[in-house]
C-alpha positions as CSV (number, residue, x, y, z in Angstrom):
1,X,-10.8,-0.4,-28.5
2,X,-10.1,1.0,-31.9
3,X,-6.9,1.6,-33.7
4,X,-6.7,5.3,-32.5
5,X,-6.8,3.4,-28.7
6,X,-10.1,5.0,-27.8
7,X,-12.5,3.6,-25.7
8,X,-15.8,4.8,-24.7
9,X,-15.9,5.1,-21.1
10,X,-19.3,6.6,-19.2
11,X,-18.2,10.3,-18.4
12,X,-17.0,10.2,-22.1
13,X,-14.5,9.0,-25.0
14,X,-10.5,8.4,-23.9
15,X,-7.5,7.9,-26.5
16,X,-4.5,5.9,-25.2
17,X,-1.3,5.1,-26.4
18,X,0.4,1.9,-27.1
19,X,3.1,1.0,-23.8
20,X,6.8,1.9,-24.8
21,X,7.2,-1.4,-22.4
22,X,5.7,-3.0,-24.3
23,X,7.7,-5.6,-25.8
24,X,5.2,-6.7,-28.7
25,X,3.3,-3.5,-28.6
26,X,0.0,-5.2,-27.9
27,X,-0.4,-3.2,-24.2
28,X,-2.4,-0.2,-24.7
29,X,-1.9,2.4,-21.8
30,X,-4.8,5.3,-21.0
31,X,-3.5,7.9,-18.2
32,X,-5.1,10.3,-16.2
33,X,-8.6,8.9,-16.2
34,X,-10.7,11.4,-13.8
35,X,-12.9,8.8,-11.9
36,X,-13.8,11.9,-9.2
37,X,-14.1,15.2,-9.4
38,X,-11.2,17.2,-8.6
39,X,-11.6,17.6,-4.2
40,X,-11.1,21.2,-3.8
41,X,-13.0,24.6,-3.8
42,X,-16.5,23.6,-2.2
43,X,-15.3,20.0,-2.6
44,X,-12.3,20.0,-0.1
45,X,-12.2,17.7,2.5
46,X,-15.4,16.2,1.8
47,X,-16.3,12.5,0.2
48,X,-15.4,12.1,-3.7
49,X,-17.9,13.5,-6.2
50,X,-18.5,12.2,-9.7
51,X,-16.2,13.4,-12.1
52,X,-18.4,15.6,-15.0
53,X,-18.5,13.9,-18.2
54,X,-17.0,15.6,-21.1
55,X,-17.8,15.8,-24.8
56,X,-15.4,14.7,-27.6
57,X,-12.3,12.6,-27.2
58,X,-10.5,13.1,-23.9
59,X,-6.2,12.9,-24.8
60,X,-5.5,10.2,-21.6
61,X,-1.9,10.0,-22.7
62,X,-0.2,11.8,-19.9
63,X,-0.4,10.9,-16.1
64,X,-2.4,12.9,-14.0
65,X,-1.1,15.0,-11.3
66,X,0.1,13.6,-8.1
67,X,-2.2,14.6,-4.8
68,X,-1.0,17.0,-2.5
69,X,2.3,15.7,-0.8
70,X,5.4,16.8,0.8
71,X,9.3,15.1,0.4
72,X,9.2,13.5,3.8
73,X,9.8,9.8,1.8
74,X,12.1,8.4,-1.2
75,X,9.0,8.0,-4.2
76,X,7.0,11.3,-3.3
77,X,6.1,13.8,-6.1
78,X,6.1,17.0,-4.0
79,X,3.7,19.5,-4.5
80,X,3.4,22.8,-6.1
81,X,1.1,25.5,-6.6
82,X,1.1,25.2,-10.1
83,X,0.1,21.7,-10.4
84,X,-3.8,20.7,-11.0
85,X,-6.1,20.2,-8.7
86,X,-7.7,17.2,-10.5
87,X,-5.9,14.8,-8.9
88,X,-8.3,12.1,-8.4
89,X,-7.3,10.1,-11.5
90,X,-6.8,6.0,-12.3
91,X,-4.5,4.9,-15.4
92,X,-5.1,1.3,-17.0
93,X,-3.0,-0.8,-18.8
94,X,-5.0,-3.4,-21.2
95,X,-3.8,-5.9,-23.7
96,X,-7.0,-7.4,-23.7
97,X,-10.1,-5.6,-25.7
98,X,-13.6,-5.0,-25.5
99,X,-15.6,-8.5,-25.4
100,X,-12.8,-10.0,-23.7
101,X,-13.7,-11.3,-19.8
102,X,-9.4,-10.6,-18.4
103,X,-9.1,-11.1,-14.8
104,X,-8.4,-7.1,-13.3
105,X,-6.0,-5.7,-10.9
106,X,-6.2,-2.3,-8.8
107,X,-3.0,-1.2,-7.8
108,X,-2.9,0.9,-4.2
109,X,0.0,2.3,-4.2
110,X,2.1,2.8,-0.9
111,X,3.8,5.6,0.8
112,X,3.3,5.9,4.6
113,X,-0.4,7.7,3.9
114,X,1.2,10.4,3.0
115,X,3.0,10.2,-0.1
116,X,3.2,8.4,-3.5
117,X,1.4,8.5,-7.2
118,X,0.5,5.3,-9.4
119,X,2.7,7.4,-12.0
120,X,5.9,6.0,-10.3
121,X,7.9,3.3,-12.7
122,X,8.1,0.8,-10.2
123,X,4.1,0.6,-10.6
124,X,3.9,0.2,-14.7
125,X,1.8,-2.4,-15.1
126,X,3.1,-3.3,-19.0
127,X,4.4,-6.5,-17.4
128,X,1.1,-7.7,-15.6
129,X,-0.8,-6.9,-18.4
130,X,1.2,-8.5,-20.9
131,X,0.6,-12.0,-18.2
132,X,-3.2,-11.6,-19.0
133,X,-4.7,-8.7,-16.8
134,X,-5.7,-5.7,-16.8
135,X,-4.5,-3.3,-14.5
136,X,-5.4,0.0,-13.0
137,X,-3.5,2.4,-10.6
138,X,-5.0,4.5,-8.7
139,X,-4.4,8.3,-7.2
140,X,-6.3,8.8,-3.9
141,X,-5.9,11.7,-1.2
142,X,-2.7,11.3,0.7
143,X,-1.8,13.1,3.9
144,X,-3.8,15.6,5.8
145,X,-6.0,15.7,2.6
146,X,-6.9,12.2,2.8
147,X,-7.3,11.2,6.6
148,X,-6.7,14.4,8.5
149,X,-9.6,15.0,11.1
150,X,-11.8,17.8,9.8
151,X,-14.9,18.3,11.9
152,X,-18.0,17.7,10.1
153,X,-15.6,15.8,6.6
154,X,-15.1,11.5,6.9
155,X,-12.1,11.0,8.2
156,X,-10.9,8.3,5.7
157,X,-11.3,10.5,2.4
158,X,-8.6,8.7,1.0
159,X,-10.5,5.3,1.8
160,X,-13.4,7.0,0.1
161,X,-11.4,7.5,-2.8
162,X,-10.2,3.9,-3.2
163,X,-13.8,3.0,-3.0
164,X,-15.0,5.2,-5.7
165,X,-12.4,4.4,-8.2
166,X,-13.5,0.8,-7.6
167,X,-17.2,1.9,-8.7
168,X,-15.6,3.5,-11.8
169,X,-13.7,-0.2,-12.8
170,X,-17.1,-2.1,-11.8
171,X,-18.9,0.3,-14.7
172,X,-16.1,1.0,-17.2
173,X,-13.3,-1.7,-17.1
174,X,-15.6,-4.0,-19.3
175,X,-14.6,-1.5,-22.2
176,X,-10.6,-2.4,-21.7
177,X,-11.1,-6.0,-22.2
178,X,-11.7,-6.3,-17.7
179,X,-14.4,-8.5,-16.2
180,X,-16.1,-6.5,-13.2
181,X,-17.4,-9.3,-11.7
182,X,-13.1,-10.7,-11.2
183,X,-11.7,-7.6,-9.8
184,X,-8.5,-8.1,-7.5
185,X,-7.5,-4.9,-5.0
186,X,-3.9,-4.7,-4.4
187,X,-1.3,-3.3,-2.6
188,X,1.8,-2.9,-0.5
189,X,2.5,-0.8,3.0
190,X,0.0,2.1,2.9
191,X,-1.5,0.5,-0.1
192,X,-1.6,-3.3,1.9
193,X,-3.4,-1.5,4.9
194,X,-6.0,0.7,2.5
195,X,-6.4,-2.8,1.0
196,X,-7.3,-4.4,4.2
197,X,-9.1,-1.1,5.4
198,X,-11.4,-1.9,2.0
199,X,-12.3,-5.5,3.5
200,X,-13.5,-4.1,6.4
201,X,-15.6,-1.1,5.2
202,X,-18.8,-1.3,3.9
203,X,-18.1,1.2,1.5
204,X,-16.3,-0.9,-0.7
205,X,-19.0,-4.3,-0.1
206,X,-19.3,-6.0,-3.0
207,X,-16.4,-4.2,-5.6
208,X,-13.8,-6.8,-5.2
209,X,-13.5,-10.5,-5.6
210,X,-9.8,-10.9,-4.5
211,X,-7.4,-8.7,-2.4
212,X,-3.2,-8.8,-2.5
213,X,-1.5,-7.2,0.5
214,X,1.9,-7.1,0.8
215,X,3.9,-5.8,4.1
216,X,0.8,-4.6,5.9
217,X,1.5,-2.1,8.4
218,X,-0.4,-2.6,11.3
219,X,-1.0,1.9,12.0
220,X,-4.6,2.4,12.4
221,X,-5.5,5.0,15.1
222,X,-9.0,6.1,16.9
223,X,-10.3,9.2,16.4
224,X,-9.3,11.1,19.2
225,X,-5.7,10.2,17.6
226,X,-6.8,11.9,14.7
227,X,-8.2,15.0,16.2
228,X,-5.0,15.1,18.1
229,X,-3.4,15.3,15.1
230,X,-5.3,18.1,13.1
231,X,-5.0,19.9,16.5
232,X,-1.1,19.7,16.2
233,X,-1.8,20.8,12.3
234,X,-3.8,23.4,12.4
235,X,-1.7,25.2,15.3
236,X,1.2,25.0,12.7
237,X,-0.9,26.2,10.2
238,X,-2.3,29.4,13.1
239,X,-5.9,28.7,12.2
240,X,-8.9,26.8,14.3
241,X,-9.7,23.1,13.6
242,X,-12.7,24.4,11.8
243,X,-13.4,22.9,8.0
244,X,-14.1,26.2,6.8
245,X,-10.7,27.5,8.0
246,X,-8.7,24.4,7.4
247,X,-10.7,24.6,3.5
248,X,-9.4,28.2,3.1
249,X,-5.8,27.3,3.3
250,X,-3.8,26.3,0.1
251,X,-2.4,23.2,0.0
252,X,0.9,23.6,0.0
253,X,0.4,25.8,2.9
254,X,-0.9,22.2,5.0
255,X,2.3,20.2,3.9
256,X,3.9,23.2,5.2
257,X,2.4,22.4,8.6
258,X,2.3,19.2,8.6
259,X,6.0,19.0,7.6
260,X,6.3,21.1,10.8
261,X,4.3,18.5,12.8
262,X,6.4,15.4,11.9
263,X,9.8,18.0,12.0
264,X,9.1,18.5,15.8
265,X,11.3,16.9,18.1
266,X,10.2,13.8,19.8
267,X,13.4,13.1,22.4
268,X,15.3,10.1,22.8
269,X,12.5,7.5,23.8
270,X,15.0,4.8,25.8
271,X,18.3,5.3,24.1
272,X,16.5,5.1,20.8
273,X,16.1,8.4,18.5
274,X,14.0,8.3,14.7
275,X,12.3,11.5,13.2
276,X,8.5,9.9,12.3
277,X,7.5,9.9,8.8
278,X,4.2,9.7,9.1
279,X,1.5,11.0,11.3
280,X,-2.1,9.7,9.4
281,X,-3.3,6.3,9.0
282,X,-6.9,5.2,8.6
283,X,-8.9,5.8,11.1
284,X,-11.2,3.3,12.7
285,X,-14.7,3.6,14.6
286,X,-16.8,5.7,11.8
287,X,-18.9,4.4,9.1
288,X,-15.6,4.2,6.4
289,X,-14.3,1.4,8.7
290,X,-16.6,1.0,12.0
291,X,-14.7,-1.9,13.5
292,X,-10.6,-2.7,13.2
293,X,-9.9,-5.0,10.6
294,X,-8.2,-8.2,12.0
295,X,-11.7,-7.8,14.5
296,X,-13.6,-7.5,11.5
297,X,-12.3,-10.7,9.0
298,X,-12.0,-12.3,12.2
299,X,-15.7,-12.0,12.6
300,X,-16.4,-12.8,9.0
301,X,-16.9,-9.4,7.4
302,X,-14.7,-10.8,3.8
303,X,-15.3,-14.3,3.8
304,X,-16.1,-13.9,0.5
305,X,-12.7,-12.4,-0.5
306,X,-10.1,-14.6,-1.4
307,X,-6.4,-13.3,0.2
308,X,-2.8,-13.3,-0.9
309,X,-0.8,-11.7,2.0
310,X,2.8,-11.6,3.0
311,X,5.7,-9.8,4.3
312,X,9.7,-9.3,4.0
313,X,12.1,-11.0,6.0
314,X,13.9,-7.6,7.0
315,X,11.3,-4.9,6.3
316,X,12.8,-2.4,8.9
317,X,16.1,-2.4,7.5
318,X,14.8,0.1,4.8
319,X,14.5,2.8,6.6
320,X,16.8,2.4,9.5
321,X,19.0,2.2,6.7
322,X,17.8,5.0,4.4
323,X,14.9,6.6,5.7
324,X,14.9,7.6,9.5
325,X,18.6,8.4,10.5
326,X,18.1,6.1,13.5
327,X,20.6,5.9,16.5
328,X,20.5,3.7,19.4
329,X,22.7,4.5,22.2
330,X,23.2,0.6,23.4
331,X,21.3,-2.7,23.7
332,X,20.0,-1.7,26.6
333,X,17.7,0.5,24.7
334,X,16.5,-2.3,22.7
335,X,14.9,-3.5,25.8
336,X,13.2,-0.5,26.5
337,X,12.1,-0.6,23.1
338,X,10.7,-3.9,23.3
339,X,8.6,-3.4,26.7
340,X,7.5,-0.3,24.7
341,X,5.7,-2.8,21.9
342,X,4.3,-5.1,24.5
343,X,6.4,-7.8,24.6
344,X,7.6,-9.9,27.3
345,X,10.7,-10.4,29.3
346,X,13.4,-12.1,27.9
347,X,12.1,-10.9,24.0
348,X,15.7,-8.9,23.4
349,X,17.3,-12.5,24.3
350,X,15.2,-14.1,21.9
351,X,15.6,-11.9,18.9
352,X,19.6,-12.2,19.9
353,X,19.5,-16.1,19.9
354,X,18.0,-15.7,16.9
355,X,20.9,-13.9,15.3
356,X,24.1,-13.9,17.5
357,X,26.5,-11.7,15.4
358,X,23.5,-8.8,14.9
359,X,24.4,-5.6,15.8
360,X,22.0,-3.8,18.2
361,X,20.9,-2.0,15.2
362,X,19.8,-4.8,13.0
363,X,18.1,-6.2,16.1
364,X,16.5,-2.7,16.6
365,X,15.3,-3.3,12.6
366,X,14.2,-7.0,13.3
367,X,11.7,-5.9,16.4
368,X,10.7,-2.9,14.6
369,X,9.7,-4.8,11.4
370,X,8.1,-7.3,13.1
371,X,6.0,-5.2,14.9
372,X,5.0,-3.0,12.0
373,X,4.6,-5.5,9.4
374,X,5.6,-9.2,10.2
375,X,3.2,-9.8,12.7
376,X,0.1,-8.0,11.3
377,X,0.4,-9.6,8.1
378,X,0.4,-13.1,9.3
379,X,-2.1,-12.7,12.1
380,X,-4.2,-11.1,9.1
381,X,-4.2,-14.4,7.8
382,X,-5.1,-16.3,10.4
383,X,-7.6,-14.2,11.6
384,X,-9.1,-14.4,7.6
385,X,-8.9,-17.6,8.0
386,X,-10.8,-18.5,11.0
387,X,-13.3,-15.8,9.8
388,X,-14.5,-18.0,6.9
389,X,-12.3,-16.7,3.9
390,X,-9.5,-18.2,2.3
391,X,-5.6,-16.7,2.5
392,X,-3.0,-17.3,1.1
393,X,0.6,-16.4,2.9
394,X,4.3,-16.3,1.8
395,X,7.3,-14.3,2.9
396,X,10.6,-13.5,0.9
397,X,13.7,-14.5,1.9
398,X,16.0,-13.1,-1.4
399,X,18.1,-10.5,-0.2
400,X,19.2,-7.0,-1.9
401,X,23.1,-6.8,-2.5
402,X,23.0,-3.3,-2.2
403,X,24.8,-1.0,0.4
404,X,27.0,-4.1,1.2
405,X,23.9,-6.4,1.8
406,X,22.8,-4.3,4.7
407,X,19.1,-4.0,3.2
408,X,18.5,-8.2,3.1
409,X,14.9,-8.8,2.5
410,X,13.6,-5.0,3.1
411,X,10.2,-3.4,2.8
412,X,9.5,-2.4,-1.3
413,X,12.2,-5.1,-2.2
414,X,9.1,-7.1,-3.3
415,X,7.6,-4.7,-5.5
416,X,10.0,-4.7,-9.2
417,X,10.1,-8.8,-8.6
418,X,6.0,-8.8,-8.4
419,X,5.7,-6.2,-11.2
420,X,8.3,-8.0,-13.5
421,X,9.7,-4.2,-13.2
422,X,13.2,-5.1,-13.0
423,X,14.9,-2.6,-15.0
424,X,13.3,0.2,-13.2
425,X,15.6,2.8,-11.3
426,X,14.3,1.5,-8.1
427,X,15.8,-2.4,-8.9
428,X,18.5,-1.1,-10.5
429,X,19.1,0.5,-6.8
430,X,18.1,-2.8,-5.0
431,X,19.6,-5.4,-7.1
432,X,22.9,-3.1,-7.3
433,X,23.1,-3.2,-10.9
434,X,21.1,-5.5,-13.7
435,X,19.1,-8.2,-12.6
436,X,20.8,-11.6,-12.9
437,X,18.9,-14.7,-15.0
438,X,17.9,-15.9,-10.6
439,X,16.4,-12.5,-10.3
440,X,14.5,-13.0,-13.7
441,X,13.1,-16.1,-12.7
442,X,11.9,-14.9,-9.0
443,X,10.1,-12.3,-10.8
444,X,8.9,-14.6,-13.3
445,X,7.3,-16.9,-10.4
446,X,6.1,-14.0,-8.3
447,X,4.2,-12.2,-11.4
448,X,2.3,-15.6,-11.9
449,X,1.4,-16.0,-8.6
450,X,-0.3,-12.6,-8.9
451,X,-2.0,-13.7,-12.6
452,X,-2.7,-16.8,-11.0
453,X,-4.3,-15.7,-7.9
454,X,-6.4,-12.6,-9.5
455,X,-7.7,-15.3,-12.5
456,X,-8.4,-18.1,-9.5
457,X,-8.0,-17.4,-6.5
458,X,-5.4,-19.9,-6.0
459,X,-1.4,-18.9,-6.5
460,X,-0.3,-22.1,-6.4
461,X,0.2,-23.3,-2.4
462,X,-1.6,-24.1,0.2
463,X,-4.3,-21.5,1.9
464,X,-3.9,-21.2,5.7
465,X,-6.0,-23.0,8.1
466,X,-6.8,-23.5,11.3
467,X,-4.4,-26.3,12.2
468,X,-1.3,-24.8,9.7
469,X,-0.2,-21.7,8.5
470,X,1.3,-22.6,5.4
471,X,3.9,-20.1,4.3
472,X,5.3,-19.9,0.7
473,X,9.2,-19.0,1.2
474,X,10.4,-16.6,-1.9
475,X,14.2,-16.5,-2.6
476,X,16.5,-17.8,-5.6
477,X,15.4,-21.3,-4.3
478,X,11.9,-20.8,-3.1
479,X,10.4,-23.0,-0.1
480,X,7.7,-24.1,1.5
481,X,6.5,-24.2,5.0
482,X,3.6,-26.3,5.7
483,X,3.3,-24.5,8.9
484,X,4.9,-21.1,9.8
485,X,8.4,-21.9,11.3
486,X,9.6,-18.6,12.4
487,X,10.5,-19.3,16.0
488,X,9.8,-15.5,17.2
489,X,6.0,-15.0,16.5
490,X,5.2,-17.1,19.8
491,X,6.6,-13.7,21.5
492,X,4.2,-11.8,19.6
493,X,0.8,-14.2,21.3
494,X,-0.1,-11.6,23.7
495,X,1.1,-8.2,21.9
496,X,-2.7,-6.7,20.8
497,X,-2.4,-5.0,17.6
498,X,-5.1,-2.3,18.0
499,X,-5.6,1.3,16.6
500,X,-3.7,3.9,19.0
C-alpha cells in the first residue's frame, strides 16, 4: 500500500482513505470494492458473476450501495430507484501492509435475511483492525433477491454471494497486509446462520479457517417453503412464478410485495399476536447447502474449522420490546405457545420457576429466545463438537440499562462490545448514554477474544467436549462454566430443530 492508499487488487488499482476512527491514523479504509458483478439485467436472480476489471485507479472511498431492501427492521437502508445496481461490494479495513501475514476477518452482517449493509456504524472495523486484523464487510443479496425461490435461479443467491466475496479475499487480501490461508467468517443473527450455512456448503470448502457466530437463529426452511413463499410474492406482485417475469419487475416493485406478504394478517395464534419480519432464510436440500447444518457438522462436514459461538441471555426481549408490537392475551397463551415449539408439559412451569416475578411477556421473550437462538447455538456446538471440530461457547449475561432495564442481555447487545464500537448511535441507545470504564473493559476482553481466536483458534477457554460444554459467562464480572448450567435446555432434549 502506498502513501496515496492504493493497492493493486486483480480486477484493478483501488485508492483508500485513512479511518477518521482511527485513533493514530495507521487504519487505512477502501469502500465499495465490487467483488461481483452488479446481479441485475440478464444477471438477476442468477449466481454472482465476476465483477469486470477496470483500468486506472478506482476512487474506493465511499460505501457502496446497500442491496435491495425494504424498512421492515431498525438498521435497514431502504431502497430507491435511484440507487446503483452494483451492489455486490466488500469494504476492508487494514492497518497492516503488503508483506505482512495479519490474521483476517469477514464480517456477515445480520438483519433477518432481509435487511442490512456492512456500511452501518455498528460494523466499522477501525477497532479490530487497530487489535491486529484485517477486516472485511461484506454486501450480499438480501430478501427475495437473495433466497427467494425462482424456478430455474439457486435458491441461496445470497449464500452464493458470501461465497464469492470469500474467493475475492482468498486472491486479493494478501495485498492489504491479510493472510488467505488464516481467514475467519463471522457473523451475528442472519449473519451467524449464513456463517453456519457456509460450513455446511460446499461452495464455500476450503475459503475459511475459522468461523464466529453469534445468536444463531435456528430459520432454515425446505424448498417447498420457499416456493410457497415466491407463490405468496408473486401474487402480490400479479405476475407468474416464472424467472423471466419475476426478472422484469423493478426492484422496488418486489419489496413492494413482499412488504405486502409479511403485512398480511396472520390472526391470533393462542392468545399470542406478532406481525413476522421476515419470510426468507436459507434454504436447505440443493447443492448451496444439500444437508441441514447441525446434520452436517454433526457428521463431520467442518471439522477442520475452528468455532467461536454463543448467544444472549435475553435475545427475544429486542423485539418484543421494539420490533414486533407483541400482545399476549394471558399465560394461558404461553402454553399454547410452548406446545407450538415442541416442548413438553410442564415447560411454562419451568420457565416460571425459573423467574417467579416475570411477567407473561418476559416469559413469552424467554421461550421465544430460546427457541430461536439459545438453543441452536449451543446444540451447534455440541453437535461441532462431536463432529470432529473444535468450538468454542460463551453467553452474555451484562445487561442494557436502556428502556428501564427491560432489554437485559438482548439480541445485537453483543455487537458495539465485540467491535470496540461503543460510541456508536446504536450503544449510545443500549448503554443509555456513554459507556462506563466496566463497559470499556467488557469490550476490551470481547475484542481479544475475537483477535485471539481469528490469530489461534483459541480465545482463551476451554473448547466444548463431549463430557462438558464449557461456557464462557460475559458480564462486568465475567464467569466460567465448566459445564453449561442453564437449568432449562434439558426441556429443549427432544425439540428437533429442523428446516420448516
Amino acid at each position: 500500500m502506498d502513501a496515496e492508499h492504493t493497492v493493486r487488487t486483480r480486477a484493478g488499482r483501488v485508492r483508500g482513505t485513512v479511518s477518521q476512527r482511527s485513533e493514530n491514523g495507521g487504519v487505512t479504509v477502501h469502500r465499495g470494492i465490487p467483488y461481483a458483478a452488479a446481479p441485475f439485467g440478464d444477471l438477476r436472480f442468477s449466481a454472482p458473476a465476476p465483477a469486470p476489471a477496470w483500468d486506472g485507479v478506482r476512487d474506493c472511498t465511499a460505501f457502496g450501495p446497500p442491496p435491495p431492501q425494504g424498512a421492515q427492521l431498525l438498521g435497514a437502508a431502504p431502497w430507491n430507484a435511484r440507487m446503483s445496481p452494483d451492489c455486490l461490494s466488500l469494504t476492508v479495513w487494514s492497518a497492516a501492509r503488503e508483506g505482512d501475514r495479519a490474521p483476517v476477518l469477514v464480517w456477515i452482517h445480520g438483519g433477518a435475511y432481509i435487511v442490512g449493509a456492512s456500511s452501518e456504524a455498528a460494523y466499522d472495523g477501525t477497532g479490530l483492525a487497530e487489535s491486529g486484523l484485517v477486516v472485511v464487510g461484506v454486501n450480499y443479496r438480501v430478501g427475495f433477491e437473495g433466497f427467494g425461490h425462482v424456478p430455474g435461479r439457486p435458491d441461496n443467491r445470497g449464500l452464493l454471494d458470501q461465497a464469492a466475496a470469500l474467493r475475492w479475499v482468498r486472491d486479493n487480501v494478501a495485498a492489504f497486509g491479510g493472510d488467505p490461508d488464516n481467514v475467519t467468517v463471522a457473523g451475528e443473527s442472519a449473519g451467524a446462520g449464513s456463517v453456519v450455512c457456509l460450513m455446511a456448503s460446499p461452495v464455500a470448502d476450503g475459503l475459511f479457517r475459522r468461523a464466529i457466530a453469534h445468536s444463531v437463529p435456528g430459520d432454515m426452511i425446505t424448498p417447498d417453503t420457499a416456493r410457497s413463499v415466491s407463490e405468496r410474492v408473486a401474487g402480490a406482485a400479479g405476475v407468474p412464478l416464472d424467472a423471466d417475469a419475476l426478472a422484469a419487475l423493478a426492484p422496488e416493485a418486489v419489496l413492494e410485495a413482499v412488504d405486502a406478504v409479511l403485512s398480511a394478517p396472520s390472526g391470533s395464534s393462542g392468545g399470542v399476536r406478532a406481525k413476522a419480519f421476515t419470510c426468507f432464510a436459507p434454504v436447505v436440500g440443493g447443492p448451496e447447502l444439500p444437508l441441514p447444518p447441525l446434520e452436517a457438522v454433526a457428521g463431520g462436514a467442518a471439522a477442520g474449522v475452528d468455532l467461536l459461538t454463543g448467544h444472549n441471555a435475553h435475545e427475544y426481549r429486542l423485539f418484543t420490546e421494539l420490533g414486533q408490537s407483541v400482545e399476549i392475551d394471558d399465560e394461558a397463551a404461553l402454553e399454547l405457545t410452548a406446545a407450538r415449539l415442541g416442548l413438553g408439559e410442564g415447560a411454562v412451569a419451568a420457565y416460571r420457576a425459573a423467574d417467579p416475578a416475570a411477567s407473561p411477556r418476559l416469559l413469552y421473550a424467554a421461550i421465544q429466545g430460546d427457541a430461536v437462538f439459545g438453543e441452536y447455538t449451543v446444540r451447534l456446538a455440541e453437535a461441532h463438537a462431536s463432529g470432529g471440530g473444535r468450538a468454542h461457547l460463551f453467553r452474555l449475561a451484562f445487561e442494557s440499562p436502556a428502556l428501564g432495564g427491560r432489554l437485559g442481555a438482548c439480541h445485537a447487545l453483543d455487537l458495539p462490545f465485540a467491535f470496540g464500537n461503543l460510541d456508536t448511535d446504536l450503544a449510545l441507545f443500549l448503554l443509555d448514554g456513554k459507556p462506563t470504564e466496566a463497559h470499556t473493559a467488557l469490550s476490551g476482553r470481547m475484542v481479544a477474544a475475537w483477535r485471539d481466536f481469528a490469530a489461534t483458534g483459541d480465545p482463551g477457554w476451554p473448547a466444548v467436549t463431549a463430557g462438558a460444554t464449557a461456557v464462557k459467562v460475559w458480564d462486568v464480572e465475567d464467569a466460567l462454566s465448566s459445564a453449561d448450567a442453564e437449568p432449562l435446555r434439558a426441556l429443549w432434549s427432544e425439540v428437533p430443530l429442523t428446516p420448516r
